[in-house]
LOLOLUM-139723 format. One line per field, with one value per residue (C-alpha): residue number from 0; residue in three letters; z, y, x. Coordinates in steps of 0.5 Angstrom, whole numbers. Layout:
BEGIN
num <- NUM / ... .
residu <- ala / ... .
pz <- Z / ... .
py <- Y / ... .
px <- X / ... .
***
This chain:
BEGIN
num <- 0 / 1 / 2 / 3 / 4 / 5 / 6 / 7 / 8 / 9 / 10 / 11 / 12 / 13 / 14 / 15 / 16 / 17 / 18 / 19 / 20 / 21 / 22 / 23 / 24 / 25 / 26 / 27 / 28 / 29 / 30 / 31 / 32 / 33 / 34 / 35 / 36 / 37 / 38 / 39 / 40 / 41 / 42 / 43 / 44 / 45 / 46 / 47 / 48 / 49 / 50 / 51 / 52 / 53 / 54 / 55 / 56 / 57 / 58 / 59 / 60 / 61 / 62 / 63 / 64 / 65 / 66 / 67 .
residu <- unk / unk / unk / unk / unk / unk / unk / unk / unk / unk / unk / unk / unk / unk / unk / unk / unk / unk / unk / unk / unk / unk / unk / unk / unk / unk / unk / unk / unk / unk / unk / unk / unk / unk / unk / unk / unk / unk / unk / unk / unk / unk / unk / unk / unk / unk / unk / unk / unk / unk / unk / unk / unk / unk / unk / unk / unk / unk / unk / unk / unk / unk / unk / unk / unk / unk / unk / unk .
pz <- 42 / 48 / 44 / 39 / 44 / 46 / 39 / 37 / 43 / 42 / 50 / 51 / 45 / 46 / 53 / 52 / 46 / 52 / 56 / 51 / 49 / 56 / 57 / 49 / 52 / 59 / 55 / 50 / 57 / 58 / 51 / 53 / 59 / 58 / 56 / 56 / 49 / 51 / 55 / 49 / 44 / 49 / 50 / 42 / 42 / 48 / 44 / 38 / 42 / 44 / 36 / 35 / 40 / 38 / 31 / 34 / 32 / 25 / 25 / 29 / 24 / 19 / 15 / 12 / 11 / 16 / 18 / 20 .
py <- 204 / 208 / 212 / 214 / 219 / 222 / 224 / 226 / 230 / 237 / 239 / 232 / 231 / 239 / 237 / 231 / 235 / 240 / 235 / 231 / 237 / 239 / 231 / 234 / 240 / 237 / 231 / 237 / 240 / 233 / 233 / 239 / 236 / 230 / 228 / 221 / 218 / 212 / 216 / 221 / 217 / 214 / 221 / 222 / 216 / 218 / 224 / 220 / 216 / 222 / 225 / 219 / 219 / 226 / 223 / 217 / 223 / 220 / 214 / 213 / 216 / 212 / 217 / 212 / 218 / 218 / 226 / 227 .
px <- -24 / -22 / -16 / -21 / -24 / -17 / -15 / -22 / -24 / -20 / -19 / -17 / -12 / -9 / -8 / -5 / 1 / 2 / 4 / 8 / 11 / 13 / 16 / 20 / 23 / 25 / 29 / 32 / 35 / 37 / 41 / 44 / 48 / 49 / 57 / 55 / 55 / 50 / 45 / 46 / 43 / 39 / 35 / 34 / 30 / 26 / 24 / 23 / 17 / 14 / 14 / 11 / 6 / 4 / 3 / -2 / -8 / -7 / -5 / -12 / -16 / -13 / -8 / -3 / 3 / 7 / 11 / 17 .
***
């Protein structure tokens, strides 16, 4: 399974949580300006899915308990 090799490789994984890290922290800057209630919650559930997508190291590799 190619997603194995991404959350196994360390250079590879590490690269991929900075990038995500990045998108978190932009959309963070969004959330900070955005008057919009809508496009608000939107944006919350923008950085949940990528929490998520940092989590995918774990689920991959089997562990059954989910951080928060």
């Amino acid at each position: 399974m190619e997603i194995k090799r991404l959350v196994n490789d360390k250079v590879l994984w590490d690269s991929f949580c900075e990038v995500v890290d990045e998108y978190i922290a932009f959309t963070h800057k969004q959330l900070e300006q955005m008057p919009d209630p809508t496009d608000f919650h939107r944006l919350q559930g923008e950085v949940k899915a990528y929490r998520k997508l940092k989590q995918l190291r774990d689920k991959v590799n089997g562990e059954t308990r989910e951080k928060k």
